[in-house]
C-alpha positions in Angstrom: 109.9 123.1 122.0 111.5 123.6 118.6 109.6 120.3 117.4 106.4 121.8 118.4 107.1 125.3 116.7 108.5 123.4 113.5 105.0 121.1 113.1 102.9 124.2 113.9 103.9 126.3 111.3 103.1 123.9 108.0 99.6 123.5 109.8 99.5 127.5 110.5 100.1 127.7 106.1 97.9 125.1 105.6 94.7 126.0 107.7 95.0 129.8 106.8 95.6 128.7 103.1 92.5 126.2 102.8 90.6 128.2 104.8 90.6 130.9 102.5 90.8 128.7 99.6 87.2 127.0 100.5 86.1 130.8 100.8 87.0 132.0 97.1 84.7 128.9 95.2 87.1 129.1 92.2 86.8 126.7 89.3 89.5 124.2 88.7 90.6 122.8 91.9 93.6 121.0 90.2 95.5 122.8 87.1 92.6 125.6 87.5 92.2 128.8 89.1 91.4 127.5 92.2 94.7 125.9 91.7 96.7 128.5 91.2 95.2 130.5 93.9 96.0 128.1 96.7 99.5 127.8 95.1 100.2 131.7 94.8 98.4 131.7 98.4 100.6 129.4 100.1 103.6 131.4 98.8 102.7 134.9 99.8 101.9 133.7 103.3 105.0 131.8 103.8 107.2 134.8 102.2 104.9 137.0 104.7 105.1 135.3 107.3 109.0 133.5 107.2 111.3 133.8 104.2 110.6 133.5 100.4 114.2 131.3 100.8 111.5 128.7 102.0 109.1 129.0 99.4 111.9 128.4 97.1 113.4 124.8 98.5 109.4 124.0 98.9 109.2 124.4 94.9 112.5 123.4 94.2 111.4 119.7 96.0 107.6 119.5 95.8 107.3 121.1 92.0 110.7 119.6 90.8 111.8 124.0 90.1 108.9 123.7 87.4 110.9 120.8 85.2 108.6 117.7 84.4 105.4 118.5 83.0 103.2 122.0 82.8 101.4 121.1 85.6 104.6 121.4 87.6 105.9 124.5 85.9 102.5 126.2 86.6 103.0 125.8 90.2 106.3 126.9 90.0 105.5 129.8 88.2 102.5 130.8 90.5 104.9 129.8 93.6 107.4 132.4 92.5 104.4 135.0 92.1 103.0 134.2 95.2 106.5 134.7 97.0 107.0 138.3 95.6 103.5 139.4 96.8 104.5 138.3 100.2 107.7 139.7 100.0 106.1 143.6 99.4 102.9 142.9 101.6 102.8 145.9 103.7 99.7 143.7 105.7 98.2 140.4 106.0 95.1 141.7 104.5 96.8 143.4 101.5 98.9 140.4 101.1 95.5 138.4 100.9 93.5 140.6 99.2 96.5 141.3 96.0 96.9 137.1 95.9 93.0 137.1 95.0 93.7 140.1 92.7 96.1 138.4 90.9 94.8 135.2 90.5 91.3 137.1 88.9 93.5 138.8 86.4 95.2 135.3 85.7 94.4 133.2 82.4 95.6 129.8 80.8 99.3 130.3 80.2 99.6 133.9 80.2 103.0 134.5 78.9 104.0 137.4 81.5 106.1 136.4 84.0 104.4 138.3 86.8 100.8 137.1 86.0 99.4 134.0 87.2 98.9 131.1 85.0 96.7 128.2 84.8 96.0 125.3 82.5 93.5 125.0 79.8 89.6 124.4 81.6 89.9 120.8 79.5 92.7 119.8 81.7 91.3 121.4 85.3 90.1 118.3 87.8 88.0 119.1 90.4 89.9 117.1 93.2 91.8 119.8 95.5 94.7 117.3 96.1 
């Protein structure tokens, strides 16, 4: 039973996240906005939906803690982001709806540490992998 529950969640995050990530058509599907958005989005619904302790050891594994290379510390960064908003969510839909908020009012290395960041368009790659 806990086997079952413990595969289902990752394909819970995943299915929500690429469902909605298909949805927003955002440019850059690696190192991009569309990037960042599935990042940030992963990260609000795991801190809405478990622990932002989870996000953390996820970015502290997949992403290296941001160490390595800018594409790595961009995901980092929008992890972190992305755990805060669903941290406060007071909703799933507001939890949602601010991730796509913030990722419009992102921009190529921002410089704030509470707005999301992406690389320059000359790096973006359209693969989503």
């Amino acid at each position: 039973m806990v086997g079952a529950v413990l595969a289902a969640y990752p394909a819970f995050v995943f299915a929500t996240v690429y469902a909605h990530w298909f949805a927003a058509d955002l440019p850059g599907g690696r190192n991009g906005p569309s990037d960042a958005y599935r990042h940030t989005l992963a990260s609000a619904t795991v801190a809405y939906t478990a622990t932002p302790r989870w996000v953390e050891w996820v970015t502290a594994v997949m992403e290296r803690g941001g160490v390595g290379n800018d594409s790595r510390a961009m995901d980092a960064h929008n992890n972190r982001i992305g755990a805060a908003i669903g941290t406060r969510a007071d909703s799933w839909d507001a939890m949602q709806a601010e991730v796509l908020d913030a990722v419009r009012a992102g921009s190529v290395g921002a410089g704030d540490a509470n707005k999301i960041i992406w690389l320059p368009p000359e790096r973006w790659q359209n693969r989503w992998y």
